[in-house]
C-alpha positions as CSV (number, residue, x, y, z in Angstrom):
1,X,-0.9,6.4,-18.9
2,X,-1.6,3.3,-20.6
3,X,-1.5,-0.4,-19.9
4,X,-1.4,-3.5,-21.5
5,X,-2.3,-7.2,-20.6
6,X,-1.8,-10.4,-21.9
7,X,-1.7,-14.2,-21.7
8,X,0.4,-17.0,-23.0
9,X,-0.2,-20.6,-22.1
10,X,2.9,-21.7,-24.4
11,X,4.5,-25.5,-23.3
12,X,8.0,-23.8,-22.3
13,X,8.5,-20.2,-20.3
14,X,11.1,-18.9,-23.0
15,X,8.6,-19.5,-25.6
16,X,5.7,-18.1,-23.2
17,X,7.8,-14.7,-22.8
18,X,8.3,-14.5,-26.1
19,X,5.0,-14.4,-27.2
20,X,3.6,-12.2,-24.1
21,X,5.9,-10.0,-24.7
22,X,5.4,-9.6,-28.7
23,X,1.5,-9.3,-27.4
24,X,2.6,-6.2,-25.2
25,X,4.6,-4.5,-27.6
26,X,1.6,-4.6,-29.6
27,X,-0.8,-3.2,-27.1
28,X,1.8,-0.7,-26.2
29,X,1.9,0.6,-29.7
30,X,5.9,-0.3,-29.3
31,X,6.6,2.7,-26.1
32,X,8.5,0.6,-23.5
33,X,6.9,0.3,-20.3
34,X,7.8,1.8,-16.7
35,X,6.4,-1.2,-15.3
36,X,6.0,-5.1,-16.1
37,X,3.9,-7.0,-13.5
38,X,4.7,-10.9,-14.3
39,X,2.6,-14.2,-12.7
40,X,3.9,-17.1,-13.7
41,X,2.3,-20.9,-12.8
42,X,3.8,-23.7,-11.3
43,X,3.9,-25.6,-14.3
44,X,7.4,-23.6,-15.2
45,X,8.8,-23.7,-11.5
46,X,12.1,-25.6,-13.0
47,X,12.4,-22.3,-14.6
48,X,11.1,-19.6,-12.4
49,X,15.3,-18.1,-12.1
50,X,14.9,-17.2,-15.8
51,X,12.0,-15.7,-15.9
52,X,13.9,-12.2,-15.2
53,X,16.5,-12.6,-17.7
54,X,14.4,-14.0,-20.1
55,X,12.0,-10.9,-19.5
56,X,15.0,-8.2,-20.3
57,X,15.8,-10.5,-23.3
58,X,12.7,-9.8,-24.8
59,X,11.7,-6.0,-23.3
60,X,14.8,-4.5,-22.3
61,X,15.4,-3.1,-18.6
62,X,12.0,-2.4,-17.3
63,X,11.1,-3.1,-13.9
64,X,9.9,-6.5,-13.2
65,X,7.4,-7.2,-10.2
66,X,5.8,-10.5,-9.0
67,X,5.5,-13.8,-8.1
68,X,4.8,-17.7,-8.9
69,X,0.8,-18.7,-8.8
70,X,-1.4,-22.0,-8.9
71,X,-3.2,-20.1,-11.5
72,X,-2.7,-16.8,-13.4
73,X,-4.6,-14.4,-15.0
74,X,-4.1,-12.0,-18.3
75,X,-5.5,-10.2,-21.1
76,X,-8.9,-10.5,-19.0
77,X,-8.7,-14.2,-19.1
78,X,-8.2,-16.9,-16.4
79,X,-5.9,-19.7,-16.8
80,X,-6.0,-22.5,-13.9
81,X,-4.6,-25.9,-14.0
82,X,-2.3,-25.3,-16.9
83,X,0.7,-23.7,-18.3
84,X,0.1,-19.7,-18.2
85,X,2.1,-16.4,-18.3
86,X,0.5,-13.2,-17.2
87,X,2.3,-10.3,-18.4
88,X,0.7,-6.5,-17.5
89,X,2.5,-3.2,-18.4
90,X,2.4,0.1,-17.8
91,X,4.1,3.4,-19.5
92,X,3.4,5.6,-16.3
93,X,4.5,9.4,-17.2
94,X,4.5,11.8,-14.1
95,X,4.4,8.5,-11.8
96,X,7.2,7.7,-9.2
97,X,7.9,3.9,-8.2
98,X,9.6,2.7,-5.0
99,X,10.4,-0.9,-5.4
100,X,11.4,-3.0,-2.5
101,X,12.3,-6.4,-1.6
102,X,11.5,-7.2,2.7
103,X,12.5,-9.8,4.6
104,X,10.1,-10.7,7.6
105,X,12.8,-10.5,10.4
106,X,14.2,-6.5,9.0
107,X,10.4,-4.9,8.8
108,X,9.6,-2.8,12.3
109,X,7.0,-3.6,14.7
110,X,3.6,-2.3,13.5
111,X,3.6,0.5,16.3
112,X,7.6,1.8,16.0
113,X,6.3,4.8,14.4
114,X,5.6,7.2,11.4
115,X,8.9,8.2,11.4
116,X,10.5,4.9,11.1
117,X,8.1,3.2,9.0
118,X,8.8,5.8,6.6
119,X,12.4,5.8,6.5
120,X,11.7,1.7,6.3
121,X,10.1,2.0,3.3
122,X,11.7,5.1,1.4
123,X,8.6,6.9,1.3
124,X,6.8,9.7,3.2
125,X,3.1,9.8,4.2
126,X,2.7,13.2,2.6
127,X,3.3,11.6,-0.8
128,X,0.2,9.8,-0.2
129,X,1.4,6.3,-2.4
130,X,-0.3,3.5,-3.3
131,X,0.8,-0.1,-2.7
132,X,1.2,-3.2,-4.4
133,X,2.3,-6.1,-2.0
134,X,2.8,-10.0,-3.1
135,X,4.2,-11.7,0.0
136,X,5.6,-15.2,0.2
137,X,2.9,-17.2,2.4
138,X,5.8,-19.6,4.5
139,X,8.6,-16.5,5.1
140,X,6.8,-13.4,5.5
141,X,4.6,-12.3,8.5
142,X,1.8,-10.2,6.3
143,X,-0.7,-9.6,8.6
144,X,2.2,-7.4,11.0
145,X,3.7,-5.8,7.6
146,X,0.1,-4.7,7.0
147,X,-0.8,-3.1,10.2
148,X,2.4,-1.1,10.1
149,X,1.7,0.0,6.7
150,X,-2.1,1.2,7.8
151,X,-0.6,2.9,11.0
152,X,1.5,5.4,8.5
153,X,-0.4,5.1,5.8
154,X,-4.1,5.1,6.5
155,X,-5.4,6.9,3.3
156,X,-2.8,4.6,1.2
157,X,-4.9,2.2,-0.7
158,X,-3.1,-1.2,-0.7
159,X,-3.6,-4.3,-2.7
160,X,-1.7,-7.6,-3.8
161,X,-1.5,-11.2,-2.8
162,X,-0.2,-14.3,-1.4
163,X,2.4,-15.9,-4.0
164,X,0.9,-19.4,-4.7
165,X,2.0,-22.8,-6.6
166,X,4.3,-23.8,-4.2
167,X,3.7,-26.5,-1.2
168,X,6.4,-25.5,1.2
169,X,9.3,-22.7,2.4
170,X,11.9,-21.5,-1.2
171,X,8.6,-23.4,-3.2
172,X,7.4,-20.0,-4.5
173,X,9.2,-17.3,-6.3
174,X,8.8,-13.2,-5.9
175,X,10.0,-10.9,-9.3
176,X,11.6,-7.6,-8.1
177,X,14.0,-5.8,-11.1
178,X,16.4,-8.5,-12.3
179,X,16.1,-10.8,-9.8
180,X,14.4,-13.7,-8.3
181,X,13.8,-14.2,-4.4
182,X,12.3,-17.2,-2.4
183,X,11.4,-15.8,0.7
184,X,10.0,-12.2,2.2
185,X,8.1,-9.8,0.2
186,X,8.2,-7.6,-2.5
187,X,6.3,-5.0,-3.6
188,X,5.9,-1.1,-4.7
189,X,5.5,1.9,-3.7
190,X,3.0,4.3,-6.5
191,X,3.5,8.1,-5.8
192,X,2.8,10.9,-8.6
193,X,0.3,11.0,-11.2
194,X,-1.3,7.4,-10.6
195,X,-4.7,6.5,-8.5
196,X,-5.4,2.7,-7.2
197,X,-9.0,1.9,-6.8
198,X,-10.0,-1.2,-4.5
199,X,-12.7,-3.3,-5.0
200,X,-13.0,-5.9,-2.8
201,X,-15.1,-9.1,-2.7
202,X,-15.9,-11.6,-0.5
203,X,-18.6,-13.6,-1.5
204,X,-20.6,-13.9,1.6
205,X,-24.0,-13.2,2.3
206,X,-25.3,-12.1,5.9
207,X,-28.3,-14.7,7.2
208,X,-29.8,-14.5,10.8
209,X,-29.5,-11.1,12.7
210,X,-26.6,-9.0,13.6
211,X,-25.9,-9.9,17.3
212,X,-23.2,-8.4,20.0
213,X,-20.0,-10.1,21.5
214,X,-21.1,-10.6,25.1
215,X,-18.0,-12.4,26.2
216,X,-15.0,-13.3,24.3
217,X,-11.6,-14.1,25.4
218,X,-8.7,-13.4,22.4
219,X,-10.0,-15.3,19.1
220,X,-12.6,-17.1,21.1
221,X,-16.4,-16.3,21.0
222,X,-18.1,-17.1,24.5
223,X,-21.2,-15.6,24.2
224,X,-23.4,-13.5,21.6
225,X,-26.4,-11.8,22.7
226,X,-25.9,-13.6,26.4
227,X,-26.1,-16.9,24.7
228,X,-23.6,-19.6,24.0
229,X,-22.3,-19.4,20.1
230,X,-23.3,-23.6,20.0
231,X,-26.9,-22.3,21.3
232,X,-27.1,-19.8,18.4
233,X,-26.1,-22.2,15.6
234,X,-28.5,-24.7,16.6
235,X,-31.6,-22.1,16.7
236,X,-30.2,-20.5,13.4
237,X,-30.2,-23.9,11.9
238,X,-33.8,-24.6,12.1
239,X,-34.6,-21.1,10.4
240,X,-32.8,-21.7,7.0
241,X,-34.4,-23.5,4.4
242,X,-33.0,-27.1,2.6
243,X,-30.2,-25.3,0.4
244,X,-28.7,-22.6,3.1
245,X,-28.9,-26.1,6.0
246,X,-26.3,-27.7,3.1
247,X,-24.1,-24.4,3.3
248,X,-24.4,-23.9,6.5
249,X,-22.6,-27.4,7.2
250,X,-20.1,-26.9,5.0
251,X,-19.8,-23.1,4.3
252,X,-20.5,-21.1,7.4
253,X,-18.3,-18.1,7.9
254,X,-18.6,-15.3,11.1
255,X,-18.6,-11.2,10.0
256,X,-17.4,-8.9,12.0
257,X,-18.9,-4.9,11.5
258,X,-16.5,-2.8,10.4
259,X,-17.9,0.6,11.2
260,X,-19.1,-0.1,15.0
261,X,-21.2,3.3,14.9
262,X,-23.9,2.0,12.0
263,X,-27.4,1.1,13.5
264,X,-28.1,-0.8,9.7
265,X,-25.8,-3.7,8.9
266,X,-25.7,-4.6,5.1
267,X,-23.6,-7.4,3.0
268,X,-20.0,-6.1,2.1
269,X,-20.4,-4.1,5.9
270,X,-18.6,-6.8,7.6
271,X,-14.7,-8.3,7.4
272,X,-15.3,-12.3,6.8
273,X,-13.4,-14.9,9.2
274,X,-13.8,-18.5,9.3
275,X,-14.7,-20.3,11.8
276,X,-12.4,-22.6,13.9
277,X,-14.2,-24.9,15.5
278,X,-17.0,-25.2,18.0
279,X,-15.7,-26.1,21.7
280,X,-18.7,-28.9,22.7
281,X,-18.4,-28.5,26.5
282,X,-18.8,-24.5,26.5
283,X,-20.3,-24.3,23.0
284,X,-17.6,-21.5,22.4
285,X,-16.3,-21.0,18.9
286,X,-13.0,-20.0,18.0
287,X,-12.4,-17.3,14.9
288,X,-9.6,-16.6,13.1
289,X,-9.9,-13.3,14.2
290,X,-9.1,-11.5,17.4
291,X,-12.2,-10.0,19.2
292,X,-13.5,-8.0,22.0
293,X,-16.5,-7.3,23.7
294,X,-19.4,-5.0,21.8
295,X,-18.3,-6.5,18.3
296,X,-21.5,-6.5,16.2
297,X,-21.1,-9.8,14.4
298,X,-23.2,-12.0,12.3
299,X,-23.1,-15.2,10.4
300,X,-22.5,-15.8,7.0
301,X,-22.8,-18.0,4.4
302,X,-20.8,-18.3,0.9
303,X,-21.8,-20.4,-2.7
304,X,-21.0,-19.6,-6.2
305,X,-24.4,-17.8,-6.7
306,X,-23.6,-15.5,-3.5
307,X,-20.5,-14.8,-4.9
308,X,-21.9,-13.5,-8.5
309,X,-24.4,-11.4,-6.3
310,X,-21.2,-9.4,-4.3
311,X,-18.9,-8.8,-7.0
312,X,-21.8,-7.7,-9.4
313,X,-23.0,-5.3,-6.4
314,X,-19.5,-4.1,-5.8
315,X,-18.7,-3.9,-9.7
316,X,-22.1,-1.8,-10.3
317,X,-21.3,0.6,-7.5
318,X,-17.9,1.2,-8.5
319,X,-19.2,2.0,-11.9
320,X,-21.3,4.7,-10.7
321,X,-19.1,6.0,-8.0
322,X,-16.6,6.1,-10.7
323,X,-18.3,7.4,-13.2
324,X,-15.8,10.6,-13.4
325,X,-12.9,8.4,-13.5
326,X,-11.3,6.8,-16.6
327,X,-9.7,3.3,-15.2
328,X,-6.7,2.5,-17.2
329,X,-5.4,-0.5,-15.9
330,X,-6.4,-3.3,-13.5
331,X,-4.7,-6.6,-11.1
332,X,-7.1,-9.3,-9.8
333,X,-5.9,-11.2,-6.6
334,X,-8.2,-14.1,-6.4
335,X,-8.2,-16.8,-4.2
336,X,-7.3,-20.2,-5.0
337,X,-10.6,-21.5,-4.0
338,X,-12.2,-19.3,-6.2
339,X,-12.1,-19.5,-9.9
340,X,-13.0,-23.3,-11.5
341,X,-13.0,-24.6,-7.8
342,X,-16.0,-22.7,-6.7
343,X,-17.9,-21.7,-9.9
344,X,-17.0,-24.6,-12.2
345,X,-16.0,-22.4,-15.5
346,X,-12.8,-20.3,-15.8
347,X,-13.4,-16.6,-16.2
348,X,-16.4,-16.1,-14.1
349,X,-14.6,-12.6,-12.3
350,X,-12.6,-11.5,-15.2
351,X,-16.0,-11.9,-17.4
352,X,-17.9,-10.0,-14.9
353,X,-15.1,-7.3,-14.5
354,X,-15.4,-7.0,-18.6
355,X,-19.4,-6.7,-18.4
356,X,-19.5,-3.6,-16.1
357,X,-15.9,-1.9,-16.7
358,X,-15.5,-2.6,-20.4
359,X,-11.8,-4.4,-22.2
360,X,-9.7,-2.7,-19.2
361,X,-6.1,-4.8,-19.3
362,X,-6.6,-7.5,-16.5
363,X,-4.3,-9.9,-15.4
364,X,-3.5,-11.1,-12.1
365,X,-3.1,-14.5,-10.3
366,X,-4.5,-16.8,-7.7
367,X,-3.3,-16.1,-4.4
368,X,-2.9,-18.1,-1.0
369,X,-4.3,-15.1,0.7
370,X,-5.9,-11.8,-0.8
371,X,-4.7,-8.2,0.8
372,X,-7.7,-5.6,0.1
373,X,-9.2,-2.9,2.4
374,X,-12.5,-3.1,4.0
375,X,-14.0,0.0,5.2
376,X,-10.6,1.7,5.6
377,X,-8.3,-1.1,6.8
378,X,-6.3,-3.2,5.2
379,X,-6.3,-7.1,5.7
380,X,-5.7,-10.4,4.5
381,X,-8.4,-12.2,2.9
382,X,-9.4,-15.7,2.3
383,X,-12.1,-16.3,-0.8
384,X,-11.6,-13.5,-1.8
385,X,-10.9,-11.3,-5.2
386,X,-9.2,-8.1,-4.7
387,X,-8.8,-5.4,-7.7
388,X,-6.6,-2.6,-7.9
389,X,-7.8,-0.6,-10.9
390,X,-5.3,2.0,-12.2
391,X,-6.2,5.5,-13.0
392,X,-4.1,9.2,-13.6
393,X,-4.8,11.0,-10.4
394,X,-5.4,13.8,-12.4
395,X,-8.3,13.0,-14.6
């Protein structure tokens, strides 16, 4: 197995696949890949149709996967608000790929079934795969495609993104094999000799106590330890000190445990969900989350600094709990809040991915939504980076 990764921020697309594609070559030592994964920015939309055919121009007939992004990212570096092309490859002996292409209205209800899910996607449960998903944010219901995929699936790591750039339905464009699509998802399905690890970050740090759902009703909090949500704000307020008060008007988030039957709660335990609103009458909140009653929950708060602290934790654990493994290959899937927006320098995750894993090939792009697993399901993330790192399943 190897990969390659690279980066052009050239003024035109057929001059930016020229050059990424001469980069890969390179890094490739001239073997032609199994597998090209291409993000491409808004700045070429009047081209995105080409971008296929330009690719097999340049690279021959390799599979293409992908999508459009507000920013992209290659060759470990981050390119926002500007022309870029992320190109990453793979030559993947001993390694089986099940492309497919989904429109929202043909995928089967999250609870049809192993038997049809499987038969759905052209790929059995016993095979164990790994999935890469980029969905189109305006056609394509992700959160449903997800739970069908954990209900057949569960052991299946699965990673990918929201396409980005566009502002509207047919704005973005997905990559599958020679073609270009403007609605649905596409994706892949990884059986054989190939692992994907998950690391997934979401920038929040826990403050207050862990407290219980008392009484909810759908996505709406009514009480939390027997009080009203408004009446646990307030109190929670006058606790924090001047710099967490300024988050907490602006960047207050609700977690939600993921593993009900721990009596010790610690950051990265919980799945992150923003807050609604706050209903003034009842002092209810809304979540953009279903509930239910029992839920251990607890408030959260996200900044740049908190942000550095999670993906350095989760970066230095994976490290060690992968100190047997040798990554080959990695894709980011970072929000578009993330990135320049919220740290106010480009490369802040690709430079921290470099620190503890070393010149792994990166790339990547800036999603409208991140999909990533936390504690062993799989869900769509906001503010969020999400890797998939590559490794022989072997090794």
């Amino acid at each position: 197995m190897k990969w390659s990764s690279t980066l052009s921020e050239a003024p035109s697309l057929e001059l930016a696949v020229r050059e990424a594609a001469e980069d890969l070559r390179a890094g490739l030592d001239g073997v032609r890949p199994d597998l090209v994964a291409a993000f491409v920015s808004e700045h070429y939309a009047k081209d995105y149709e080409a971008l296929p055919r330009l690719l097999r121009k340049e690279m021959g007939d390799v599979l293409l996967v992908g999508c459009s992004g507000g920013g992209v990212i290659g060759g470990g570096r981050e390119a926002e608000k500007r022309p870029g092309l992320s190109l990453t490859a793979g030559v993947l002996p001993g390694v089986e790929i099940v492309p497919f292409h989904l429109e929202s209205e043909d995928v089967p209800e999250p609870q049809a079934g192993q038997a049809v899910w499987e038969k759905f996607m052209g790929v059995p449960a016993s095979q164990n795969p790994g999935f890469l998903v980029l969905p189109d944010p305006f056609s394509f219901d992700a959160d449903r495609f997800l739970k069908g995929l954990d209900a057949t699936y569960p052991a299946s790591p699965k990673v990918g993104g929201l396409a980005s750039g566009g502002r509207g339905p047919e704005a973005n464009a997905l990559y599958l094999g020679g073609r270009a699509y403007r609605s649905g998802a596409v994706g892949l399905a990884l059986t054989g000799d190939i692992a994907i690890d998950t690391v997934v970050a979401q920038g929040c740090r826990p403050i207050g106590n862990p407290m219980f759902v008392t009484r909810c009703r759908d996505n709406v909090v009514l009480e939390l330890d027997g009080d009203s949500p408004a009446a646990v704000i307030q109190k929670l307020y006058g606790t924090l000190a001047g710099r967490d008060q300024e988050l907490f008007r602006n960047a207050l988030f609700l977690g939600i445990v993921m593993k009900e039957a721990q009596s010790e709660y610690h950051q990265g335990d919980f799945l992150i969900r923003n807050l609604m609103g706050v209903d003034p009458q009842s002092g209810a909140i809304g979540l953009s989350a279903h509930v239910k009653e029992n839920m251990v929950v607890q408030f959260h708060l996200r900044d740049a600094a908190t942000s550095t602290e999670d993906l350095n934790a989760l970066l230095t654990r994976y490290k060690k709990d992968a100190a047997h493994a040798s990554p080959q290959g990695s894709l980011l899937f970072s929000c578009l809040g993330r990135g320049l927006h919220l740290f106010g320098k480009p490369d802040h995750d690709t430079d921290l991915f470099r620190r503890h894993l070393g010149e792994i090939p990166l790339g990547g792009f800036f999603c409208n939504g991140e999909i990533g697993p936390v504690h062993g399901s799989t869900f769509l993330h906001g503010y969020t980076s999400s890797f998939g790192i590559f490794r022989k399943r072997s090794a």
